[in-house]
Short mmCIF file of the C-alpha atoms (twelve columns), coordinates in Angstrom:
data_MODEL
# 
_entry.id   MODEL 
# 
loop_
_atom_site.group_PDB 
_atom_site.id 
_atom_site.type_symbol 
_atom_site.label_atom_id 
_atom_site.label_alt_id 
_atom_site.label_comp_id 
_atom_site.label_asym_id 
_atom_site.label_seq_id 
_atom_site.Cartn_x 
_atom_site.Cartn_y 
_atom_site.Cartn_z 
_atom_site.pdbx_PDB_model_num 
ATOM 1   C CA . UNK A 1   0.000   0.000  0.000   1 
ATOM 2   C CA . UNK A 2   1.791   3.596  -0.738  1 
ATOM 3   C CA . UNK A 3   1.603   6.115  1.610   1 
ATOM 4   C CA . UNK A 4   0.464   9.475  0.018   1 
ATOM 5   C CA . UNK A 5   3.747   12.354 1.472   1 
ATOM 6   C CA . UNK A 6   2.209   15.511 -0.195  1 
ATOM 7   C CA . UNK A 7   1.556   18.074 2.103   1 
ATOM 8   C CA . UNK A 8   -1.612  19.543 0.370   1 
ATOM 9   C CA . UNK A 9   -4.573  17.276 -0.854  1 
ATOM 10  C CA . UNK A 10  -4.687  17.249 -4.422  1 
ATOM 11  C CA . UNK A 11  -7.647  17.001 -6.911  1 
ATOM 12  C CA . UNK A 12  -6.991  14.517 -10.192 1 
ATOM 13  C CA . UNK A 13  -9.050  14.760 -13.453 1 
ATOM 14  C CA . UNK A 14  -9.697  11.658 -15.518 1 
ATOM 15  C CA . UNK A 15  -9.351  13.904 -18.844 1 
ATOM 16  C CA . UNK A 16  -7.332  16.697 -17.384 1 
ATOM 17  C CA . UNK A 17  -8.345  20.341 -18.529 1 
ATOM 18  C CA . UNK A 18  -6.768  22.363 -21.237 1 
ATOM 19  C CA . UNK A 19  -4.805  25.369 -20.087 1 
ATOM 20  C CA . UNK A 20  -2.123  27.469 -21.012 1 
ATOM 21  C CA . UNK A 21  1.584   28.796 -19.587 1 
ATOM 22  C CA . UNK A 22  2.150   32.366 -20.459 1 
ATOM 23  C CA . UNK A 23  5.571   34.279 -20.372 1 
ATOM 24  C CA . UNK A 24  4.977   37.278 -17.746 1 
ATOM 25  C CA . UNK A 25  6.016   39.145 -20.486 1 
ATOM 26  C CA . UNK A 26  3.544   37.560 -22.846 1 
ATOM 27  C CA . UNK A 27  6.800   36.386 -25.061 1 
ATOM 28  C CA . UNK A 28  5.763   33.049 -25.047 1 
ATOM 29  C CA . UNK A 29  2.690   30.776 -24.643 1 
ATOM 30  C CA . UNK A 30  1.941   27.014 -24.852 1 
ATOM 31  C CA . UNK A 31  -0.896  24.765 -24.146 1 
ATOM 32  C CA . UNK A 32  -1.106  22.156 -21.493 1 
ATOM 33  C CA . UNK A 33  -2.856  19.556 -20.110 1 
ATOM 34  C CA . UNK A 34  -3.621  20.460 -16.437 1 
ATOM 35  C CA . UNK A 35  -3.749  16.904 -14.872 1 
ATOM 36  C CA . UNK A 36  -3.999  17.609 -10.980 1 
ATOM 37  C CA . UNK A 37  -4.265  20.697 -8.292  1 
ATOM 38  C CA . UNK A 38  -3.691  21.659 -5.180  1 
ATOM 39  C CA . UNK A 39  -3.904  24.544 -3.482  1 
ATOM 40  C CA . UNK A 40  0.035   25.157 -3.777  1 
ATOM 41  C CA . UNK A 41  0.873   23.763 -7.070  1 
ATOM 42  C CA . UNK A 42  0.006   21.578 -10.007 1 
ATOM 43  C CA . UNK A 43  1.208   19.264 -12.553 1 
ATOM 44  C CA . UNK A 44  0.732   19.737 -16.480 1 
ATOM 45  C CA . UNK A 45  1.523   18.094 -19.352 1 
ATOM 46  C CA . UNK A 46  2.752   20.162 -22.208 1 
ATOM 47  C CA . UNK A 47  1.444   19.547 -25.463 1 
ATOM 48  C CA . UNK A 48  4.535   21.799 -27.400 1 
ATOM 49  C CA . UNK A 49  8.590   21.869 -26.491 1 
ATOM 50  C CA . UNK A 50  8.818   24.418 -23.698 1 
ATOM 51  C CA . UNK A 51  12.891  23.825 -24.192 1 
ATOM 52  C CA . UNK A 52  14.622  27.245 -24.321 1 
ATOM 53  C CA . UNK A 53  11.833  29.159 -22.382 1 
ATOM 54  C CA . UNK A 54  12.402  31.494 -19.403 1 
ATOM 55  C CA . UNK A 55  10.525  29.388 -16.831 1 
ATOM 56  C CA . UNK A 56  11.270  30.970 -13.398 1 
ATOM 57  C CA . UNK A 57  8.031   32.944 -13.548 1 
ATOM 58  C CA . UNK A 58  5.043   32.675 -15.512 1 
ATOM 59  C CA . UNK A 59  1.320   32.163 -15.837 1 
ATOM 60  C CA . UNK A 60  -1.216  29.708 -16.234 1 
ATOM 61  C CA . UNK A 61  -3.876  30.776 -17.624 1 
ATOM 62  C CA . UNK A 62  -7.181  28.810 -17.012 1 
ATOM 63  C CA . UNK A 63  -9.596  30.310 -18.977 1 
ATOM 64  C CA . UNK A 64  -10.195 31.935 -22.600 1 
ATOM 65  C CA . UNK A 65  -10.298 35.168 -21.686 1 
ATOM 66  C CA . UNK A 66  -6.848  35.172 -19.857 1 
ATOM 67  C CA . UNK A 67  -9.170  36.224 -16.596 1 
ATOM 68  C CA . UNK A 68  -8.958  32.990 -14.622 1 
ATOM 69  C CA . UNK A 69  -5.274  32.690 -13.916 1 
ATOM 70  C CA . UNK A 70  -2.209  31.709 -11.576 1 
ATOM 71  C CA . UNK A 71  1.145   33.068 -11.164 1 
ATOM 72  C CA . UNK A 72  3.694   30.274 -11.275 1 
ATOM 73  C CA . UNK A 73  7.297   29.139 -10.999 1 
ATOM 74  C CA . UNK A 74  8.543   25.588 -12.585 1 
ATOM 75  C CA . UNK A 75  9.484   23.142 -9.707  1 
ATOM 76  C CA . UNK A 76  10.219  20.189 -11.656 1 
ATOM 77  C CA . UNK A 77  10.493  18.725 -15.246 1 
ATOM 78  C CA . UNK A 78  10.144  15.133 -16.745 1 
ATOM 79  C CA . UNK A 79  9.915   14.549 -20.110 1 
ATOM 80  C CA . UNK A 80  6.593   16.853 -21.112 1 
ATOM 81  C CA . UNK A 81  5.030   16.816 -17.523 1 
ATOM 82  C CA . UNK A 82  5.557   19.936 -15.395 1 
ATOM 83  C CA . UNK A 83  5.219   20.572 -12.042 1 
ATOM 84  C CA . UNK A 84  5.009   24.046 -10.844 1 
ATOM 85  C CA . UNK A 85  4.440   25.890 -7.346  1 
ATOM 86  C CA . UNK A 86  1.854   28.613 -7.216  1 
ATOM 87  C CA . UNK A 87  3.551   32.267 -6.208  1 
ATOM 88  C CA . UNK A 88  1.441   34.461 -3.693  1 
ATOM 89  C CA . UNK A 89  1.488   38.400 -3.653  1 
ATOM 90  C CA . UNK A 90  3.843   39.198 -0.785  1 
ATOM 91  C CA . UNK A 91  5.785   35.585 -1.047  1 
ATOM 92  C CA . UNK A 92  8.762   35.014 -2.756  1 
ATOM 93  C CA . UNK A 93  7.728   30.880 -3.247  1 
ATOM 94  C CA . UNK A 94  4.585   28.724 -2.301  1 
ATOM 95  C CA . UNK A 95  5.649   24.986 -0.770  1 
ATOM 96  C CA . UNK A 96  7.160   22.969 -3.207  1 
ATOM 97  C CA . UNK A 97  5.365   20.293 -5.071  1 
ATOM 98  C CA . UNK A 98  6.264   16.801 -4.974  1 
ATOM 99  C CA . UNK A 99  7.717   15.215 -7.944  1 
ATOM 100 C CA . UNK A 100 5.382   12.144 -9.234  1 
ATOM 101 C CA . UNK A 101 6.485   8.290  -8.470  1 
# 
């Protein structure tokens, strides 16, 4: 039986959601796969190379409209799933997220 270590309880979809990562600047954007949330952080699966992008700060944008969003920072890479820590006005860094098994 494995023992679940994450700090913050996380929600899975079956599907996932589409989403997209945004530069800060707006330089870049890709779409994702949002496959599970928490209330610190998330994992995604990127549907485009994100090789070569300035991924210290960005956004992910959860709706359309660009009016549903979260400011992020990249925790951990594998392959083309992401794992990234949600940033907080007034915080430099959220938890970190744990990587996947």
């Amino acid at each position: 039986m494995e023992v679940e270590n994450r700090k913050a309880h996380r929600v899975t979809f079956a599907r996932g959601f589409d989403v997209h990562i945004m530069a800060i600047d707006g330089t870049w954007r890709r779409e994702c796969i949002l496959k599970d949330v928490s209330e610190i952080g998330a994992q995604l699966i990127t549907k485009s190379p994100i090789s070569g992008l300035n991924l210290k700060e960005f956004f992910m944008l959860l709706s359309t409209t660009g009016l549903a969003f979260r400011r992020c920072e990249l925790a951990w890479v594998n392959g083309d799933q992401l794992g990234v820590n949600f940033l907080r006005l007034g915080k430099k860094t959220a938890r970190p997220v744990d990587r996947p098994d």
